[in-house]
N, C-alpha and C positions, 0 to 999 in steps of 0.2 A: 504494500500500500504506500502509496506518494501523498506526501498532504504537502500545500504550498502555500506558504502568506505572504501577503506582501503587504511592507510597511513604508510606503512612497516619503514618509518624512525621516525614517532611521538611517543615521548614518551610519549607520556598524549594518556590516553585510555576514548573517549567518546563517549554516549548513549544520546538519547534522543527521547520521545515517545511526539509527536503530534497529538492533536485530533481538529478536526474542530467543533468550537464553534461560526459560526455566528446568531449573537443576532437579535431578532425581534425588538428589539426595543432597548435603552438604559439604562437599567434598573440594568445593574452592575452585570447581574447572571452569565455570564460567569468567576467572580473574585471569586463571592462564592462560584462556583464550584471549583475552584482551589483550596482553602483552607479548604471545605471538604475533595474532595481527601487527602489532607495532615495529616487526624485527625485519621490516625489509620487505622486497618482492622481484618480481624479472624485472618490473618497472622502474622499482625503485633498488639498490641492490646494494643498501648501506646498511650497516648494522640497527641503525637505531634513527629513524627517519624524523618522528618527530623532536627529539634533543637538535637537530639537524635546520628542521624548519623553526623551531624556538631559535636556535641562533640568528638564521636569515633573512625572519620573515617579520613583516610587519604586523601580524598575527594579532590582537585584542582579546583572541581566547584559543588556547587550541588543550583538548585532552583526552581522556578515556575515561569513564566510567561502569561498573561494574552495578548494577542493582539485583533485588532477588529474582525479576524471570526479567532480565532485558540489559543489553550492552551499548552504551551509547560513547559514539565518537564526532563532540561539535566542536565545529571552527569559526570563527570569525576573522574578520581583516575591515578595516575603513576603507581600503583600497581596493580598488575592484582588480586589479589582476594579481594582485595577491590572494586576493578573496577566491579566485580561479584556478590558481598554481595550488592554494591549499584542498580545494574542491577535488582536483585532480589525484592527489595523493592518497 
């Protein structure tokens, strides 16, 4: 599911991809998952991508988070091709 808002007066441009991660049990893999995600890709093929874009990027928010059935990964930028370059990643 895609939901879209648009706030024509905000100047902070954010994204954010949610995926439902409720656990069988409590066994902490919905956290691991998070921080694999974070460890690279073909695309991107650094150890540790967002330490990476926190240094480069004009960025206003960027993280991971973990909850009890869902994992969220939001970014912001004021900058719209920052705002783009972070989308991308």
């Amino acid at each position: 599911e895609l939901i879209s808002v648009e706030q024509p007066l905000e100047e902070n441009k954010t994204f954010g991809v949610v995926f439902r991660t409720p656990p069988e049990d409590s066994n902490g893999i919905a956290h691991v998952l998070e921080h694999s995600v974070l460890c690279g890709s073909r695309k991107y093929p650094v150890k540790e991508p967002f330490t990476e874009l926190l240094k480069g990027s004009m960025q206003t928010f960027l993280n991971a988070m973990t909850f009890p059935d869902r994992t969220c990964y939001p970014v912001a930028s004021c900058n719209l091709q920052d705002f783009y370059n972070l989308v991308d990643v």
